[in-house]
ZADRENGU-617184 format. One record per residue: residue number from 1; residue in one letter; x negated, y negated, z negated of N, C-alpha, C in turn. Coordinates in pm, 1 decimal. Atoms other than C-alpha are relative to their C-alpha. Layout:
N
{node NUM; "a"; {X; Y; Z}; {X; Y; Z}; {X; Y; Z}}
...
***
This chain:
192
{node 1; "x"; {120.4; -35.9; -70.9}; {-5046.3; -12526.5; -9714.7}; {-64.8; -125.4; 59.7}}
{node 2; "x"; {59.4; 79.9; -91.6}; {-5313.9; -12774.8; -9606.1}; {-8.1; 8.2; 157.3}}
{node 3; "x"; {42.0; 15.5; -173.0}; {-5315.6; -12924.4; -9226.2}; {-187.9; 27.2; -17.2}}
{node 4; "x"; {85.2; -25.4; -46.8}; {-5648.6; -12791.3; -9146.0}; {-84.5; -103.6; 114.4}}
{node 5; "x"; {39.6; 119.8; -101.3}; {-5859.3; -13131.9; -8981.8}; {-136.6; -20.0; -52.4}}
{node 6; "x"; {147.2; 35.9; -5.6}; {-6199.8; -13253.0; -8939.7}; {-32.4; -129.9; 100.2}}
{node 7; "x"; {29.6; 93.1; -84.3}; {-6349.4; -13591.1; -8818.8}; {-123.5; -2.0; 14.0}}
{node 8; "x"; {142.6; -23.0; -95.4}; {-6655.6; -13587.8; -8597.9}; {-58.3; -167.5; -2.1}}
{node 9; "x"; {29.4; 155.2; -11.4}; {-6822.2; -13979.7; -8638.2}; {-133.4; 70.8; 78.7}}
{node 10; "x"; {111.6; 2.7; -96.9}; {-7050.1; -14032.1; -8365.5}; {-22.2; -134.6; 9.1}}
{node 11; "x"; {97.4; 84.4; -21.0}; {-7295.6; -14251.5; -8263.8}; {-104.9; -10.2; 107.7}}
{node 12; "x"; {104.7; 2.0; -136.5}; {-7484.7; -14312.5; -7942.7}; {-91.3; -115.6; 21.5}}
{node 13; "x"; {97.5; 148.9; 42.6}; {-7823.7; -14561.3; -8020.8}; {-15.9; -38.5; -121.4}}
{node 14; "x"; {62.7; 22.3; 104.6}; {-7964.2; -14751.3; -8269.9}; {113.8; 12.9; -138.2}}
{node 15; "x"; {-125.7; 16.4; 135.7}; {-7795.1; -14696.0; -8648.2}; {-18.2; -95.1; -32.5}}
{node 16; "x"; {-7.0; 161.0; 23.3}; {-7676.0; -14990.0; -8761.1}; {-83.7; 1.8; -153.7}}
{node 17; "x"; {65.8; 0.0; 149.8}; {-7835.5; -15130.2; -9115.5}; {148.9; 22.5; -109.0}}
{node 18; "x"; {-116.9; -26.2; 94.5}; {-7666.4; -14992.3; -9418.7}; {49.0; -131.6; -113.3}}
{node 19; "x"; {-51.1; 143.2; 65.8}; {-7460.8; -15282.1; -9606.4}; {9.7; -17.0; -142.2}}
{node 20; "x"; {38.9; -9.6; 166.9}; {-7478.9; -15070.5; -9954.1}; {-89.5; 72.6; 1.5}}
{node 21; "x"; {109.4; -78.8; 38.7}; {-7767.5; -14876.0; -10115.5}; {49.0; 78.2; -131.9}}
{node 22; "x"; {-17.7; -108.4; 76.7}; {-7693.9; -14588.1; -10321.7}; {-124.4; 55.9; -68.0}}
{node 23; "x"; {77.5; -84.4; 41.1}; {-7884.7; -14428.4; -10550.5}; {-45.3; 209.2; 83.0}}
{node 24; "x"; {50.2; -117.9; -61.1}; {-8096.8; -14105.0; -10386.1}; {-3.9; 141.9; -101.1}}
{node 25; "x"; {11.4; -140.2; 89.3}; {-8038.5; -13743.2; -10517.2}; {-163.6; 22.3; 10.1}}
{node 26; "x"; {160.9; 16.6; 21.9}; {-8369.2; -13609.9; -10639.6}; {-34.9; 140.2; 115.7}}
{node 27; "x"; {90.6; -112.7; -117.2}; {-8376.2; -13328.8; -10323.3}; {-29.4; -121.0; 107.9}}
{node 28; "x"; {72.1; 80.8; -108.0}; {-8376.3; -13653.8; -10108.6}; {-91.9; -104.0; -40.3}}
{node 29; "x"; {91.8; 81.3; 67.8}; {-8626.0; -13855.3; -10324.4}; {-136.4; 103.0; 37.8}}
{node 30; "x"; {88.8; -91.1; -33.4}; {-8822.6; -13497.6; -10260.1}; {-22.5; -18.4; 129.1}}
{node 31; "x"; {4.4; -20.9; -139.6}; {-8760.9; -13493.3; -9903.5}; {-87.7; -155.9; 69.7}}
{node 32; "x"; {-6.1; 108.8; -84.4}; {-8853.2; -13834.8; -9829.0}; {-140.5; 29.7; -62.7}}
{node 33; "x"; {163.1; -32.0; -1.6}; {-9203.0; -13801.6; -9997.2}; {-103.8; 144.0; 95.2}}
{node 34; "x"; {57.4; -82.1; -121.6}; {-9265.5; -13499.1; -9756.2}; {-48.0; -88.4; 111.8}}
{node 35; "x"; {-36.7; 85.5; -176.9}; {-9223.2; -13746.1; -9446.2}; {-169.8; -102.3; -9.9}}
{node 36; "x"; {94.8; 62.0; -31.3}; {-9473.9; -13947.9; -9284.7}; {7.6; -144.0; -29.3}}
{node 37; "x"; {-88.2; 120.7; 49.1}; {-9456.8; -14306.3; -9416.6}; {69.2; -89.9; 72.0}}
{node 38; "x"; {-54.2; 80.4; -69.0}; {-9384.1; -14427.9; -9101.1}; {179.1; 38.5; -15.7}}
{node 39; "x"; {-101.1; 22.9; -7.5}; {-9077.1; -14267.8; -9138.1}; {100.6; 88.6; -114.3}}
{node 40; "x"; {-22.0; 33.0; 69.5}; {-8990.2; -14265.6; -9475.7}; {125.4; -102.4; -82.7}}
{node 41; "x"; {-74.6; 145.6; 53.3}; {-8795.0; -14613.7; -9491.1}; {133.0; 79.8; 115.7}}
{node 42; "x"; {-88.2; -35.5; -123.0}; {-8568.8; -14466.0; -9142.0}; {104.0; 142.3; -113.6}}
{node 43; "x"; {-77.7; -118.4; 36.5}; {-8474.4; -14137.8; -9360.6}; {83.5; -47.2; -173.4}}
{node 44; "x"; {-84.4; 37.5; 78.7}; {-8355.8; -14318.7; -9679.9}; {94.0; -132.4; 61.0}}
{node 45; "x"; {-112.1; 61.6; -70.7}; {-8167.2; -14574.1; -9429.1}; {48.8; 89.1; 37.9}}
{node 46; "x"; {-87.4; -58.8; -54.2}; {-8012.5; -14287.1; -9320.7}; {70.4; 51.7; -81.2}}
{node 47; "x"; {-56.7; -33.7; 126.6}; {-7915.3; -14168.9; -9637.3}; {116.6; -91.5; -22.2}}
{node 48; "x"; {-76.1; 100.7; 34.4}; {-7754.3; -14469.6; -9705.3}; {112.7; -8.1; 118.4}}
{node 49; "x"; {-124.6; -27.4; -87.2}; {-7530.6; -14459.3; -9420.3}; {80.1; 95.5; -24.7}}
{node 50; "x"; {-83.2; -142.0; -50.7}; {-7447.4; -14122.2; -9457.5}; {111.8; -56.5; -151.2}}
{node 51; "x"; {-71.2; 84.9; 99.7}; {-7323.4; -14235.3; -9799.1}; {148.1; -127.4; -40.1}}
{node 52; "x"; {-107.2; 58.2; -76.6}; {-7141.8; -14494.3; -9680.2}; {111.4; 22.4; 76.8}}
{node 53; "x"; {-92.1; -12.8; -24.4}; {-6967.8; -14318.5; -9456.6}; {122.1; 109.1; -88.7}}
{node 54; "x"; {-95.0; -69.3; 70.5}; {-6823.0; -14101.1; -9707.7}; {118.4; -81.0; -102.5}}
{node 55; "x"; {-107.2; 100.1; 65.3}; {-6652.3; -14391.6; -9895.4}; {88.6; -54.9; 97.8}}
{node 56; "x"; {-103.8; 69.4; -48.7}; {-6493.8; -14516.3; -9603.8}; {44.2; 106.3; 72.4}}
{node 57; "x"; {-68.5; -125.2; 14.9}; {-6369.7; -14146.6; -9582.4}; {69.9; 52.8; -85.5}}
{node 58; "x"; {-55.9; -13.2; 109.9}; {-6245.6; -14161.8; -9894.4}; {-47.9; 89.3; -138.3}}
{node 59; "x"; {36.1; -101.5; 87.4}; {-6473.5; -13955.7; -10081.2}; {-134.9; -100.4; -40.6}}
{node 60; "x"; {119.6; 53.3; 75.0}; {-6750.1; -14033.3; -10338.7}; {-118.0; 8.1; -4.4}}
{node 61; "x"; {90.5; -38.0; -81.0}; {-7085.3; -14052.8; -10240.9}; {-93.0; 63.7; -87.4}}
{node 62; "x"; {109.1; -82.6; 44.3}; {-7263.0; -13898.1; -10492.4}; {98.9; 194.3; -14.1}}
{node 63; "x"; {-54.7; -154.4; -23.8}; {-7057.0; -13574.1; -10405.6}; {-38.7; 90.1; 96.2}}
{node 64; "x"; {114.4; -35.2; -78.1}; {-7326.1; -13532.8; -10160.2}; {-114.9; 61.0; -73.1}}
{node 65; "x"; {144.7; -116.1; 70.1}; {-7577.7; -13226.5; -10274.1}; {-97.7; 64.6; 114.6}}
{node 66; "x"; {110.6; -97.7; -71.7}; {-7831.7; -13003.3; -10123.2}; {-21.3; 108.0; -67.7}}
{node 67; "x"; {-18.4; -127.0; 7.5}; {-7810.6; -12623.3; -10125.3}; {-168.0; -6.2; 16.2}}
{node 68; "x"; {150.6; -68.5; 14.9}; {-8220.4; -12492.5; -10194.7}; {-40.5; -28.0; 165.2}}
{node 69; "x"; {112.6; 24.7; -152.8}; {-8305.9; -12457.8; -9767.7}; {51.3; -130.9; 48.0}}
{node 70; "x"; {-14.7; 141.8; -80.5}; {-8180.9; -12828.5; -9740.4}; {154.5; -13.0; 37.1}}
{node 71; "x"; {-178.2; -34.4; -96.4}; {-7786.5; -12741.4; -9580.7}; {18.5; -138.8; -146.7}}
{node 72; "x"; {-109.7; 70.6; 99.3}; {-7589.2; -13052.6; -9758.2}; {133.8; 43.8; 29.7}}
{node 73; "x"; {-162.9; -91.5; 44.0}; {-7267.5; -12982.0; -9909.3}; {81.7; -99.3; -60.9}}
{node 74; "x"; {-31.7; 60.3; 42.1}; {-7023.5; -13169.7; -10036.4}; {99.1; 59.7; -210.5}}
{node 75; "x"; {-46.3; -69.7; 124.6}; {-6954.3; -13131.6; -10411.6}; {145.7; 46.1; -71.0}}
{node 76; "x"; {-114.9; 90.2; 16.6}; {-6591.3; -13147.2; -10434.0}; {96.1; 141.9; 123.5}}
{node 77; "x"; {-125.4; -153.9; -60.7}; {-6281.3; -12845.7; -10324.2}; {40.0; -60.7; 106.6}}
{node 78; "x"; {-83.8; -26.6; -110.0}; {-6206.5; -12809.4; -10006.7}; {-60.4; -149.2; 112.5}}
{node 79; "x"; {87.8; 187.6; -112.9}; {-6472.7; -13129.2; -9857.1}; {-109.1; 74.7; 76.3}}
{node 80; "x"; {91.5; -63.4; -12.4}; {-6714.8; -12998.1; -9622.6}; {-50.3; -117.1; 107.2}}
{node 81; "x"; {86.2; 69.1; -97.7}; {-7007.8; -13191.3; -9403.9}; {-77.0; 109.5; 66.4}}
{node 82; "x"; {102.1; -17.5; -78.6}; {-7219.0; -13116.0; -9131.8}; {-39.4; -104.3; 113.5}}
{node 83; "x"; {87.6; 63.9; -89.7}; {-7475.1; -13291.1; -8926.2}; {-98.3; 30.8; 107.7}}
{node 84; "x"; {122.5; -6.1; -57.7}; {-7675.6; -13327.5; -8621.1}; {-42.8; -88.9; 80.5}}
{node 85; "x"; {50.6; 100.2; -81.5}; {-7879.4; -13547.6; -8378.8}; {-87.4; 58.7; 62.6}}
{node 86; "x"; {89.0; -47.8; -113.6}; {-8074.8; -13476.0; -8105.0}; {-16.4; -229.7; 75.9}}
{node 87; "x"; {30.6; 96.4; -83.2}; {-8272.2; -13807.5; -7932.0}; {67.7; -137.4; -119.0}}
{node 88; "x"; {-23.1; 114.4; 53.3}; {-8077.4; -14130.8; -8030.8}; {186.6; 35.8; -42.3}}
{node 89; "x"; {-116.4; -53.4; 2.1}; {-7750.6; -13950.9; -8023.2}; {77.7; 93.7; -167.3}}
{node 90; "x"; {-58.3; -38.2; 169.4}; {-7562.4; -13902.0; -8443.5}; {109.7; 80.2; 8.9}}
{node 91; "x"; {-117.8; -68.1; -19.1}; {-7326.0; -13690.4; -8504.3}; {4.6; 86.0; -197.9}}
{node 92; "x"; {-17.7; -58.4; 129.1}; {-7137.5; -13610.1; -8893.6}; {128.2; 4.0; 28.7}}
{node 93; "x"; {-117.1; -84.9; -6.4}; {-6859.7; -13377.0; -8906.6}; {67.3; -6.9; -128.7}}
{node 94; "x"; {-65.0; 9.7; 182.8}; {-6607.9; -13405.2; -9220.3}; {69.6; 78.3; 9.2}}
{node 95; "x"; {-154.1; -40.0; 32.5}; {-6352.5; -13139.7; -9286.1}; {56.6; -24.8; -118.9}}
{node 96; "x"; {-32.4; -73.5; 120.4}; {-6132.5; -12950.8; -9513.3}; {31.0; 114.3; 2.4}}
{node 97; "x"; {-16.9; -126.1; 12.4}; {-6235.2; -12665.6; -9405.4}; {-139.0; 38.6; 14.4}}
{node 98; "x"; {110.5; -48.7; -56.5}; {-6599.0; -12465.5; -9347.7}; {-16.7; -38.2; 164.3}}
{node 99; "x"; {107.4; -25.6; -149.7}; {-6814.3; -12587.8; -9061.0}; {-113.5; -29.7; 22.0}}
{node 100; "x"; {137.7; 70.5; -54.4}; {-7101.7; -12652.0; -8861.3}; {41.8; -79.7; 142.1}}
{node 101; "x"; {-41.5; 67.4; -129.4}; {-7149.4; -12877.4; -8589.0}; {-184.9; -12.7; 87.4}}
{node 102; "x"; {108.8; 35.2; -36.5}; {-7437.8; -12944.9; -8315.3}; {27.0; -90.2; 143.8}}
{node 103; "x"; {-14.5; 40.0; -215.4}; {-7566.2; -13147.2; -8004.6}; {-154.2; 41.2; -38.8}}
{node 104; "x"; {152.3; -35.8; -56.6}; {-7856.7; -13081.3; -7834.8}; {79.9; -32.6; 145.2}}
{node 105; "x"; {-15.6; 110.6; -77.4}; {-7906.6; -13310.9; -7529.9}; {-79.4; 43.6; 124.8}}
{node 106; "x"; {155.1; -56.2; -77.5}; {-8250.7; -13123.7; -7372.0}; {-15.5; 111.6; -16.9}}
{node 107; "x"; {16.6; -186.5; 20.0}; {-8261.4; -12755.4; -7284.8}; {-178.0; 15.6; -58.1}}
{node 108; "x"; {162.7; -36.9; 8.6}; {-8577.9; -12615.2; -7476.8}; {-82.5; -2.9; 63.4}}
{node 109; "x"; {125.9; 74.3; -83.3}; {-8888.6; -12641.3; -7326.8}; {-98.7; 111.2; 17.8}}
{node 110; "x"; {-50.6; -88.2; -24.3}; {-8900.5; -12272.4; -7294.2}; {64.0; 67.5; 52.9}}
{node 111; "x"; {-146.4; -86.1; -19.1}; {-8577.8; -12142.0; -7110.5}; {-8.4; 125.9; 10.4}}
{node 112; "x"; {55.4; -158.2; -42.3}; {-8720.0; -11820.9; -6963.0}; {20.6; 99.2; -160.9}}
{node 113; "x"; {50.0; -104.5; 151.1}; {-8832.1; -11696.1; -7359.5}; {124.8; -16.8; -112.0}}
{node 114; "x"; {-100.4; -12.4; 120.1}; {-8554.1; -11884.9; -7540.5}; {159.5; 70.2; 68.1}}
{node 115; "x"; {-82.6; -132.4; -30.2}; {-8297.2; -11653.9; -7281.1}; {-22.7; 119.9; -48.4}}
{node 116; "x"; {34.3; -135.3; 78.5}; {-8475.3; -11342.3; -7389.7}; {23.8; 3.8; -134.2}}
{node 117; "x"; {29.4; -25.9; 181.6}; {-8531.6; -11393.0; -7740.9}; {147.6; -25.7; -56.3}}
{node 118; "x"; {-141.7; 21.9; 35.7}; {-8107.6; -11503.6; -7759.2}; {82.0; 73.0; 123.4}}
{node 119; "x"; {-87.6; -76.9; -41.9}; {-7980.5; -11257.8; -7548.3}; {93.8; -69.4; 78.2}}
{node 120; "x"; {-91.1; 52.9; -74.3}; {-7819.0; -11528.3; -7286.5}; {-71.4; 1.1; 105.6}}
{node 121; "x"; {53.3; 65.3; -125.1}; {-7848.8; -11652.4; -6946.7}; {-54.9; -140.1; 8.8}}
{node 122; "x"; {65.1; 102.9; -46.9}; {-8068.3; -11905.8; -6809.1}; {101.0; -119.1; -16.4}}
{node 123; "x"; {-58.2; 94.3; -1.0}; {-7800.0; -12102.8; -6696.8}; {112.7; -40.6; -141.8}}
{node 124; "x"; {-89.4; 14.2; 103.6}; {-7608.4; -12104.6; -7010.0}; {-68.8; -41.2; -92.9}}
{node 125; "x"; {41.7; -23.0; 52.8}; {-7904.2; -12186.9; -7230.5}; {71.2; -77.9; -123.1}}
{node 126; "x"; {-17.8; 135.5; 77.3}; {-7800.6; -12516.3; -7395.1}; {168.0; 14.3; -78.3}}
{node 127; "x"; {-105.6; -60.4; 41.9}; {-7425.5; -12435.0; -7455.9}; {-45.1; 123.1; -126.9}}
{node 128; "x"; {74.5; -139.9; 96.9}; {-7584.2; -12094.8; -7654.7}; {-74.6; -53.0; -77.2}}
{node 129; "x"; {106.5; 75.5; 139.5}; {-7824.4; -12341.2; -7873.6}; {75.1; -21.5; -69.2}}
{node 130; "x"; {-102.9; 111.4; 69.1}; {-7554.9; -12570.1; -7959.3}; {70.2; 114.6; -69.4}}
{node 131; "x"; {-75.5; -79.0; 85.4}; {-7315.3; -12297.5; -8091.2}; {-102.6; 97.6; -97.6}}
{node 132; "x"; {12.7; -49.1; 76.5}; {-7564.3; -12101.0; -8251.4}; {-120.5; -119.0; -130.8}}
{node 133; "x"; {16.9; 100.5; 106.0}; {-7739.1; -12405.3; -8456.6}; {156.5; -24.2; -63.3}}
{node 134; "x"; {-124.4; 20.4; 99.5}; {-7357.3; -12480.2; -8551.0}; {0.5; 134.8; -83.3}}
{node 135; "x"; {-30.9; -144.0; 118.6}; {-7340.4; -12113.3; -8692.9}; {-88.2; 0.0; -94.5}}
{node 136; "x"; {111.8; -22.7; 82.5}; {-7655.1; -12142.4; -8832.0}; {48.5; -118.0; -151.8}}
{node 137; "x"; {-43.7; 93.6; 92.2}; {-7508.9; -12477.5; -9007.9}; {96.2; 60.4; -111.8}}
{node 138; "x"; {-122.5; -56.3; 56.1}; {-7199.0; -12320.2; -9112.1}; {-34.8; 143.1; -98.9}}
{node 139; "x"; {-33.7; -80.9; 66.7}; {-7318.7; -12009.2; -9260.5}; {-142.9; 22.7; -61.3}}
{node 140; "x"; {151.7; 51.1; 87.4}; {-7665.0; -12147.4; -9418.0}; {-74.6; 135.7; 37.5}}
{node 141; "x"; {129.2; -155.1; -53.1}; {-7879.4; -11864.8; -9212.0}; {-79.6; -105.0; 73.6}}
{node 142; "x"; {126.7; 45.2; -73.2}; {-8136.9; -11913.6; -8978.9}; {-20.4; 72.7; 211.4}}
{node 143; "x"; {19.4; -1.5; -188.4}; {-8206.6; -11890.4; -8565.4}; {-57.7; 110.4; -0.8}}
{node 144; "x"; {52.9; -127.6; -19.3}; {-8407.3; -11600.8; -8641.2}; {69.6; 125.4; -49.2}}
{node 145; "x"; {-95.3; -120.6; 65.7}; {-8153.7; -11403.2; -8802.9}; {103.2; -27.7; 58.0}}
{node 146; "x"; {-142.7; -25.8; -103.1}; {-7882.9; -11451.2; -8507.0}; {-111.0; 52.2; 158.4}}
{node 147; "x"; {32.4; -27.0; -81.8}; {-8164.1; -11390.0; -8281.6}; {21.1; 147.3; 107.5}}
{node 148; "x"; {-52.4; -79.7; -60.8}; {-8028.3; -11023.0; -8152.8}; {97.1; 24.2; -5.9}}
{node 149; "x"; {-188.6; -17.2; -76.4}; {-7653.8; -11082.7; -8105.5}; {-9.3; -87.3; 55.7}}
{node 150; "x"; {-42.6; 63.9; -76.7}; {-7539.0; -11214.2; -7866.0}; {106.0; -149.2; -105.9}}
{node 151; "x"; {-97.3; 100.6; 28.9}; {-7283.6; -11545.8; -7949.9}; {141.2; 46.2; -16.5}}
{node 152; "x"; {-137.9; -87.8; 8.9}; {-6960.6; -11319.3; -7896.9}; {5.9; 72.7; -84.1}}
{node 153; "x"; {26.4; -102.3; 121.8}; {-7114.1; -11078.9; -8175.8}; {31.1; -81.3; -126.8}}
{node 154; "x"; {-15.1; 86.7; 70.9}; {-7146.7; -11344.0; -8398.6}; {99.0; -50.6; -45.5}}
{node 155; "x"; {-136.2; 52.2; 68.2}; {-6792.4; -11494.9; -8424.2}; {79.9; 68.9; 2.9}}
{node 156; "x"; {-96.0; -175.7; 22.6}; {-6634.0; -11141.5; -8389.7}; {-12.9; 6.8; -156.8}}
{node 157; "x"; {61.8; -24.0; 123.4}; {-6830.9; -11076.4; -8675.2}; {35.0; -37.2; -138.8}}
{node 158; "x"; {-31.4; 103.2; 64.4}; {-6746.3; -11340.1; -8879.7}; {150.7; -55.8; -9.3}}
{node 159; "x"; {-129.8; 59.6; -30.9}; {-6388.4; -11408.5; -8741.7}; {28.4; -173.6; 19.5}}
{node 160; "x"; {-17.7; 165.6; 19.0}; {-6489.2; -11783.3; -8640.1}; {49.5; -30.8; 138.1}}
{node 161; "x"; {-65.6; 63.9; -97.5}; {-6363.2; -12030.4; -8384.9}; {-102.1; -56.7; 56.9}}
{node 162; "x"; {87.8; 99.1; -79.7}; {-6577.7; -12229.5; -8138.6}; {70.8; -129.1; 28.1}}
{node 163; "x"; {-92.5; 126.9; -65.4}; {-6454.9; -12582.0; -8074.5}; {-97.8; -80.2; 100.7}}
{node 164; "x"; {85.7; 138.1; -120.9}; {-6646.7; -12804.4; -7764.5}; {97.5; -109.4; -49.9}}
{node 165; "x"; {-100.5; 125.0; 12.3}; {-6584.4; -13116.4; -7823.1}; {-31.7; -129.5; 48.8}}
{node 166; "x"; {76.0; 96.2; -113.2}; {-6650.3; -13393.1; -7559.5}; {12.3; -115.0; -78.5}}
{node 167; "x"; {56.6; 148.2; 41.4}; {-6813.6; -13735.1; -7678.1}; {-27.1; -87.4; 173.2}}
{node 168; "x"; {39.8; 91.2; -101.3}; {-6883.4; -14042.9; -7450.3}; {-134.1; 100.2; 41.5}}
{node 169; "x"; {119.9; -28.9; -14.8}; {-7193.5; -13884.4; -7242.5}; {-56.7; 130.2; -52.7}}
{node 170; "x"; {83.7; -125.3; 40.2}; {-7237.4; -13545.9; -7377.3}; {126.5; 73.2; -55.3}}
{node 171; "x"; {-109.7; -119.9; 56.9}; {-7030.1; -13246.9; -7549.8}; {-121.7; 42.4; -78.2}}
{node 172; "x"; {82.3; -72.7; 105.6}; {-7128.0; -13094.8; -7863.1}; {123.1; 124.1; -61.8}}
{node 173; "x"; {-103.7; -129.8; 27.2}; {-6973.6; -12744.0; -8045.0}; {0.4; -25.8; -139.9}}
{node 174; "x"; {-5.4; -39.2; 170.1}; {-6842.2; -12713.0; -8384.0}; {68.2; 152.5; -17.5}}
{node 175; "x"; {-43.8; -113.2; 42.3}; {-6797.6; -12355.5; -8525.8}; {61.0; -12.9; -119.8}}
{node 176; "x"; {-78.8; 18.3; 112.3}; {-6528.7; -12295.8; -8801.0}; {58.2; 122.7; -42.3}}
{node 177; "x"; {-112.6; -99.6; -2.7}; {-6333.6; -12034.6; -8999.4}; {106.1; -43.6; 33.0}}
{node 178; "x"; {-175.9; 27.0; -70.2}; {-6021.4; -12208.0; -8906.0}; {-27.4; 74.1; 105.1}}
{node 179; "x"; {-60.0; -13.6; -174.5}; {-5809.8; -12073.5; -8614.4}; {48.6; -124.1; 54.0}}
{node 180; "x"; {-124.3; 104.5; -27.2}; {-5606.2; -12385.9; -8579.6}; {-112.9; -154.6; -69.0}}
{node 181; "x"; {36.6; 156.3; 65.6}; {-5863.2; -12728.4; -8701.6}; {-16.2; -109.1; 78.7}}
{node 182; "x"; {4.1; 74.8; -89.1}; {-5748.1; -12978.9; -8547.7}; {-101.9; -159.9; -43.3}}
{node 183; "x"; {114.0; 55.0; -19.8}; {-6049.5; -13208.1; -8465.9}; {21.4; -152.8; 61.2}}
{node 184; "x"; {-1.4; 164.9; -31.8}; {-6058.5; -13635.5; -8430.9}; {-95.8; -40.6; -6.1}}
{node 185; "x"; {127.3; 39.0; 13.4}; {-6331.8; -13832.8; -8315.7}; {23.1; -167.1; -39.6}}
{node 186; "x"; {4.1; 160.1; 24.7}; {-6450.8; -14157.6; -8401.6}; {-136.8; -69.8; -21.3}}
{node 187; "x"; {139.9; 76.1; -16.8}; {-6751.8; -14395.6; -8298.6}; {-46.1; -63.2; -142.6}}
{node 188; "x"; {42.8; 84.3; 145.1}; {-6933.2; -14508.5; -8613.6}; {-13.5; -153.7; 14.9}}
{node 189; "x"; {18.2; 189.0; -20.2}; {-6973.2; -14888.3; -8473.2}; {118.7; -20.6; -22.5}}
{node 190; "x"; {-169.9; 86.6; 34.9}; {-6586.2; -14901.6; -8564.5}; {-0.3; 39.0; -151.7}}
{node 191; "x"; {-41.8; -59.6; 149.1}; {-6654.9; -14775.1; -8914.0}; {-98.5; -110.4; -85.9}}
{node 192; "x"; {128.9; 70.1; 116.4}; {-6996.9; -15014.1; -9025.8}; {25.7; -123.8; 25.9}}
***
């Protein structure tokens, strides 16, 4: 039976420059002609990192795809990614098992409507984003289609796990089917 693990690379500030250049799948050759040109050159440097860090993960970087609404995946049994960033703050999740992961740094700009419309409390708003963008990651849906359960409905539902998981300066959630994935972090300035 596989140990059940996942590494969280974080990043707090500027990304460093990428040291190789990979060839671009043609959903991110698509994606990048959407973008504005200013930032254009920023989203295939980011590519290239992300890339990067999958080789010095041990995996091959063109085993990096894109599912139709965008969700990347990794091509390859039992490899899974997820990503997020909020502000200047990175964050890519690796298992070998199903997940999602999120931060969010700044309660909406909203609270009052985005309590109602997610069925939480005020004071809880930001905690309740973060886990349900990770679900949303994890089970390629959408914010508007968790919008009337609650967060407790949701991983009942599903039979998932919640993990918090404290970074320098912030906490972010990863949702998982594991019961048991045990979770390691690691700053990306020790990896580039």
């Amino acid at each position: 039976m596989m140990n059940a693990s996942a590494t969280v690379y974080f990043l707090n500030g500027s990304l460093p420059k990428a040291k190789v250049y990979y060839p671009l799948h043609h959903f991110e050759q698509k994606k990048q002609l959407q973008l504005q040109p200013s930032a254009q050159q920023q989203y295939i440097h980011r590519r290239h990192l992300l890339k990067q860090l999958l080789t010095v993960h041990g995996l091959e970087p063109n085993l990096l795809m894109y599912h139709p609404s965008g969700k990347p995946y990794l091509n390859a049994p039992n490899q899974y990614i997820s990503m997020s960033h909020d502000a200047d703050y990175w964050i890519i999740l690796l298992s070998n098992h199903p997940v999602g992961v999120d931060i969010q740094q700044r309660p909406p700009k909203f609270p009052k409507r985005f309590a109602a419309y997610f069925h939480c409390h005020e004071s809880d708003i930001l905690n309740n984003w973060m886990i349900r963008e990770a679900y949303v990651k994890l089970t390629d849906s959408s914010l508007y289609q968790t919008r009337h359960k609650r967060i407790e409905q949701l991983i009942q539902q599903h039979q998932l796990c919640i993990y918090p998981i404290p970074l320098p300066d912030t906490k972010i959630y990863a949702v998982s089917t594991c019961k048991s994935l045990k979770i390691s972090t690691q700053n990306m300035n020790t990896v580039f």
